[in-house]
N, C-alpha and C positions, 0 to 999 in steps of 0.2 A: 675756533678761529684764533690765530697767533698773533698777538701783541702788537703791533707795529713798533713800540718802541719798546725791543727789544735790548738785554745788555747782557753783558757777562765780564766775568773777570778778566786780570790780565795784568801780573807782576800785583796779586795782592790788592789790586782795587778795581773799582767798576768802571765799565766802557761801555757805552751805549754805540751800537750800530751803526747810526752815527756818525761818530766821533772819529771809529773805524774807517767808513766810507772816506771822511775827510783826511785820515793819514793817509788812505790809499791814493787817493788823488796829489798828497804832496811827492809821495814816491814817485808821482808819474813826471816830475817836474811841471805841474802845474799852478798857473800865478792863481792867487783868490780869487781873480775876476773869473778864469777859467774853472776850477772846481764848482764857485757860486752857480754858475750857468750850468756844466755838468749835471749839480745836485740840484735843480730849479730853487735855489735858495740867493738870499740877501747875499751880498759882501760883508756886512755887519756879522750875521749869519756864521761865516766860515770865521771870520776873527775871532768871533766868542767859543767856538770850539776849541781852536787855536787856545787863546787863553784858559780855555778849563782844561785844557790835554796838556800846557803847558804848567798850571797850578796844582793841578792833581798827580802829576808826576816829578816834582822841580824841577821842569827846566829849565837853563837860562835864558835861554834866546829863542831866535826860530830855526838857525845852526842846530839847534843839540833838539830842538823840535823836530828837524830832517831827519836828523839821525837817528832819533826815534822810530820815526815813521819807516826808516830803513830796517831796523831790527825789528819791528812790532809786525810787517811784510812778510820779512822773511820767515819769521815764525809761526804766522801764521799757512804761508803756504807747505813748509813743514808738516804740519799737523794736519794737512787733506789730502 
């Protein structure tokens, strides 16, 4: 049986499936209320991802947060 809470690297540190999920949903232009509901999760929920995808990679904002979730997309669809 496979893990649910699943992670793997990604620029040298770890990401949880997750975390992923939640940049994918920023790339889709979606507000937090929207992803929360997508992911049957809190609002709280998607901000604390936010925040540790923001702390664990320095980002400044939620500007260079997008832009993340831009490059971290695209490379990921790269690689399948």
């Amino acid at each position: 049986m496979k893990s649910l809470n699943q992670s793997f690297e990604y620029r040298g540190k770890r990401m949880s499936q997750r975390e992923a999920e939640v940049l994918r949903c920023c790339t889709n232009s979606m507000t937090m209320c929207q992803a929360a509901s997508a992911l049957f999760v809190a609002i709280g929920t998607i901000r604390k991802h936010h925040d540790n995808i923001r702390n664990r990679y320095d980002l400044k904002d939620y500007h260079a947060l997008h832009d993340f979730a831009r490059d971290f997309c695209d490379e990921q669809e790269k690689n399948t």
